[in-house]
N, C-alpha and C positions, 0 to 999 in steps of 0.2 A: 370656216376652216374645217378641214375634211379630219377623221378623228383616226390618229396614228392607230394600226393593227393591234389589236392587244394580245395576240397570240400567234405564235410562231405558226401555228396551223393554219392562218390567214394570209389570204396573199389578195390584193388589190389588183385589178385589173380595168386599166385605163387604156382609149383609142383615141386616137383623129385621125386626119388625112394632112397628108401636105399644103394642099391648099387652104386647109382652114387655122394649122398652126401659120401657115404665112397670112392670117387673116384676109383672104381674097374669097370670093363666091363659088373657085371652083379652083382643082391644083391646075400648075402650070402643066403645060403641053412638054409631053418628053423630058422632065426637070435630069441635071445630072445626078449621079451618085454625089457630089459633094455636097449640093441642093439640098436632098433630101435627108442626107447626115447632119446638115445644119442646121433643118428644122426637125426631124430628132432627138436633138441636142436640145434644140427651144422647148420641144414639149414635154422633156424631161424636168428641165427649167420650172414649169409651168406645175406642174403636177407636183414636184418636191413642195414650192409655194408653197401651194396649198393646205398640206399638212402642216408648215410654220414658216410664217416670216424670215427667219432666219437661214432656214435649209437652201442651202444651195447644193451644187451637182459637181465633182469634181472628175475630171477627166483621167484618168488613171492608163498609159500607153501601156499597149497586148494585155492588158488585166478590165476587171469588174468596174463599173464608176462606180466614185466611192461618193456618199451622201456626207456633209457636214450641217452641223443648227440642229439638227433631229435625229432620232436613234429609228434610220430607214435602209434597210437591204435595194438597190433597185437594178434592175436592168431591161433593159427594150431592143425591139427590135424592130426592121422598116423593111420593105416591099412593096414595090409598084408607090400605089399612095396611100396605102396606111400607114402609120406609127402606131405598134401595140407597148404600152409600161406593165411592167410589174412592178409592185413594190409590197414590200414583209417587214418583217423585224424579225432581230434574232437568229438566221440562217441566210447563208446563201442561197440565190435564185438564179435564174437563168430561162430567155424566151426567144424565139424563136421562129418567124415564120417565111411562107414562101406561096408566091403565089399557084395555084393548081394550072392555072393556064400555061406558064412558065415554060421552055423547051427543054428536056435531060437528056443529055449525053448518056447512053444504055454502061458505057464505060465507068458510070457513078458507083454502078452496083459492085463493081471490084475492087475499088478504091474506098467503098464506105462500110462495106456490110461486110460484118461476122461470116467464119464459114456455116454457121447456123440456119445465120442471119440470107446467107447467099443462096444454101439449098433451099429454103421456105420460099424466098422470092423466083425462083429460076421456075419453083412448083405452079406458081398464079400465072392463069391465063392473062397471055399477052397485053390483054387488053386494058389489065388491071394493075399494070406493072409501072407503070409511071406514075400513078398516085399514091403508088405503096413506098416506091422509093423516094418521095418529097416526104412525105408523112416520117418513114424511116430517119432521113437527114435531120430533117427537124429537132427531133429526136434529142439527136445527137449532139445537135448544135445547142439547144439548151441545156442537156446536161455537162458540155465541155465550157458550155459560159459560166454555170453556176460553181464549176469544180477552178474558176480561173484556169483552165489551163490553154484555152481555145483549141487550135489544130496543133498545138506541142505535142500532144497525145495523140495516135495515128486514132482515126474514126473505127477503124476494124476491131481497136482491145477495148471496143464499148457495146456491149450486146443491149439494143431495147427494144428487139423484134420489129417485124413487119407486117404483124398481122394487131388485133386487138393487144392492150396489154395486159399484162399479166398480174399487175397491182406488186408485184414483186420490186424491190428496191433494186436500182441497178449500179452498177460496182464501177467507180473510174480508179485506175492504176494509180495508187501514191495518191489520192486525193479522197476516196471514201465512197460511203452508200449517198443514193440521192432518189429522192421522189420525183415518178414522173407523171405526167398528164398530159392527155391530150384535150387543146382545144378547139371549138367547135366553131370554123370562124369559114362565112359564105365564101366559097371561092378559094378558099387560102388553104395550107396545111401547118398548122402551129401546134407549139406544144411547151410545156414550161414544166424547167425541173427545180425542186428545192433541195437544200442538204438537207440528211441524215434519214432518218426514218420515220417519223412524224408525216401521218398524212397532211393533206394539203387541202385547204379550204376555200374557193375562190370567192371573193365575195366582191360585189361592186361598192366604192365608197358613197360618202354624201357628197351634193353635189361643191363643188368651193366655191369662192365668192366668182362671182361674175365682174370678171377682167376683159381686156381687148387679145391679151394672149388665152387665158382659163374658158371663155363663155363657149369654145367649141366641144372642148374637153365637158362642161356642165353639160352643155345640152347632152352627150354621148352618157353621161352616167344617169340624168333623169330620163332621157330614152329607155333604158336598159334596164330600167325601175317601174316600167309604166306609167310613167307621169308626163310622158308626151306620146303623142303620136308619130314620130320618128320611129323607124326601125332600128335596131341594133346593131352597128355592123358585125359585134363579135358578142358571142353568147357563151359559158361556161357548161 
């Protein structure tokens, strides 16, 4: 059993892939969005386990899944075939990614970005402008999960720049300050925000018991510990 966060400035950071929450040798070809939300949903499943027996995942429509059995904050997020978790205590979180290969509509940047937000980007070579505005969104997207409010809140009255950040707390309307971070994940643009002001600590858990749903999730946290020779898919 993986040992609940004992400090709000902890936040867990768990991966698989589609294919390996559907327990197969590789994900399916082109799976749909409903596919990929369903398994997900399973490796949220999988991941609360582990912290206790009793935690289950409770589905919560336009808001945060709410966690029961265990006193656990969680939310995730899915793209192409990964599935990224986060899970805390104590505060709301929020996570978020997207893949960098991905196609952007140049239209994103008026519809997401701060006027700040928009002179900074409009400033970077062309060249650089499609990874700034995924990395940007992201952003975004995990601080509007963690503030529950999702796209209720227009993206534009959430400034969390588009260059490095700034370690500075960032403000959602009617909802508060939240900590953000970016992470560092091959291929992808992620990023995960928590309430309040409290830096954020990301740590990987121990591994949980080895299941036929859990053992893809163990091997991704003893990877990511050194304790196998797998590579990581996402690093902190």
């Amino acid at each position: 059993m993986s040992r609940v966060p004992t400090s709000k400035h902890d936040v867990h950071l768990w991966w698989s892939t589609v294919g390996e929450v559907e327990g197969t040798s590789g994900a399916a070809r082109g799976p749909s969005v409903a596919f990929r939300r369903a398994k997900a949903w399973a490796a949220c499943s999988s991941v609360v386990s582990a912290y206790g027996p009793r935690g289950r995942v409770v589905r919560v429509p336009g808001g945060r899944p709410t966690v029961t059995g265990v006193d656990l904050e969680l939310s995730f997020a899915y793209a192409g075939p990964i599935v990224v978790i986060a899970v805390t205590r104590g505060r709301p979180i929020g996570i978020d990614v997207e893949p960098l290969s991905g196609r952007v509509d140049d239209s994103l940047a008026r519809h997401a970005l701060a006027a700040p937000e928009l002179e900074a980007f409009e400033r970077l070579h062309p060249s650089l402008r499609r990874d700034a505005l995924l990395r940007a969104w992201v952003r975004k997207e995990a601080v509007l999960k963690a503030a529950g409010v999702g796209l209720q809140i227009e993206p534009t009255r959430v400034e969390t720049g588009v260059g490095r950040l700034t370690g500075e707390p960032v403000v959602v309307p009617g909802a508060g300050s939240f900590r953000l971070v970016d992470l560092g994940i091959e291929g992808f643009a992620g990023a995960l925000a928590a309430g309040g002001t409290a830096p954020v600590r990301i740590r990987w858990p121990c591994a949980p018991p080895v299941t036929a749903d859990t053992a893809p999730l163990a091997d991704a946290v003893r990877g990511s510990r050194g304790r196998s020779s797998r590579r990581p898919l996402l690093s902190a």
